[in-house]
C-alpha positions in Angstrom: 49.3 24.2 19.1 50.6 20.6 18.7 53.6 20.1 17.6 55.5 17.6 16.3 58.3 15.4 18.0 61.4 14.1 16.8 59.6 10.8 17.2 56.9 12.0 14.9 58.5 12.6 12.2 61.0 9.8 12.1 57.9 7.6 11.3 56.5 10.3 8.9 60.1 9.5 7.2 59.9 6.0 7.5 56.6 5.6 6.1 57.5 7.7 2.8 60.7 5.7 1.7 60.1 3.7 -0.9 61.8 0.1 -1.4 65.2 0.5 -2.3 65.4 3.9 -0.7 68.3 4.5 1.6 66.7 4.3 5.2 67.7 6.3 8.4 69.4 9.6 9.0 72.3 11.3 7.9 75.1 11.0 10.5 76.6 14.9 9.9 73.2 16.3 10.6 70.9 16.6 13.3 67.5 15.8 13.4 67.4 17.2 16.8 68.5 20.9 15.8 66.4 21.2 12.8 63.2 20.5 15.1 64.5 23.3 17.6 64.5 25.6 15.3 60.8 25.3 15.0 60.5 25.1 19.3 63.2 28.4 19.2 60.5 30.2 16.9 57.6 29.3 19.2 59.2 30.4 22.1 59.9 33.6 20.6 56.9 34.4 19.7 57.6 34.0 15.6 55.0 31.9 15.2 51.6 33.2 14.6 49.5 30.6 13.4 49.5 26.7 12.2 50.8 27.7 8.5 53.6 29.5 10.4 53.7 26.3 12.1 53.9 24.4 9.5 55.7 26.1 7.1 58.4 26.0 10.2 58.4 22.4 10.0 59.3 22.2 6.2 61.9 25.0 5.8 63.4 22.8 8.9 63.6 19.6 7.3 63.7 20.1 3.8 66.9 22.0 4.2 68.2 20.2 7.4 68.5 16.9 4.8 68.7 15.3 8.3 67.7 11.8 6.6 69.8 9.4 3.9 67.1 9.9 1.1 63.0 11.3 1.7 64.1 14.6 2.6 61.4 16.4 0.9 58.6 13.6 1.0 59.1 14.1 4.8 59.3 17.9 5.1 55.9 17.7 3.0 53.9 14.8 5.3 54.9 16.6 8.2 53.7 20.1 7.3 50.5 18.3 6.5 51.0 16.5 9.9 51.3 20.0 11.2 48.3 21.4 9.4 45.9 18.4 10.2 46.8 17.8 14.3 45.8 22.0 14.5 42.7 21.4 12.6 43.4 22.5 9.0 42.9 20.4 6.3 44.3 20.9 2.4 43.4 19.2 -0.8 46.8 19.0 -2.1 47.8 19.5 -5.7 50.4 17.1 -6.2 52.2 18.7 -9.0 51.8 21.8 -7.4 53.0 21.4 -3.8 55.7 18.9 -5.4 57.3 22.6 -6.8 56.9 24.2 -3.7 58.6 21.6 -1.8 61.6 21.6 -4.3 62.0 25.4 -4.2 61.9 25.4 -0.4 64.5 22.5 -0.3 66.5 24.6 -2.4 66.5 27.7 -0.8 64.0 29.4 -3.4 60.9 29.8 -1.1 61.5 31.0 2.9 59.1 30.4 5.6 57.3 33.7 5.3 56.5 33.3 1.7 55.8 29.4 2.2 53.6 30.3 4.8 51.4 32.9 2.8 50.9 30.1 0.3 49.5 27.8 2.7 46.8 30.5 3.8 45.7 30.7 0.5 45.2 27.2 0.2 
């Protein structure tokens, strides 16, 4: 599976903010440790396929809020990242996946459950 590296996905977060937006990452978190989390998982044999992967990936960052603003705009373009470098590709509903994200920043949606919906996708 490819995965993705710290690199990665602080130009998936650079791409997303907006003008105005504050840029770069949050100098209490770590960037670093949400990622291993995901390489701790593979390594243990948690993850099982790319929406595991995936949904990994999200959980990770959405809650890691590893960056000064695009949090969730990140942890969404890199589960797609994610999903489209191991072959699978979604047609996203925007209002739709915009919930999801939201409930998994907030705690509401784990990464079992988040990656179930991504297999029905």
């Amino acid at each position: 599976m490819f995965t993705l590296t710290v690199e990665i996905v602080v130009a998936i977060h650079d791409e997303v903010l907006n003008a105005g937006e504050l840029p770069g990452r949050a100098l209490d978190k770590s960037l670093e440790g949400a990622l291993a989390r995901v390489d701790n998982r593979l390594v243990y044999g948690l993850v099982n396929d790319v929406h595991d992967l995936a949904a990994a990936y999200t959980v990770s960052i959405a809650q890691g809020h590893c960056f000064n603003d695009g949090n969730k705009r990140t942890a969404f373009r890199a589960m797609n990242a994610a999903l489209m470098l191991n072959g699978r590709r979604i047609d996203w509903n925007t209002e739709e996946v915009g919930q999801i994200i939201i409930r998994v920043a907030q705690g509401l949606m784990d990464e079992g459950a988040l990656a179930e919906w991504l297999r029905g996708k």
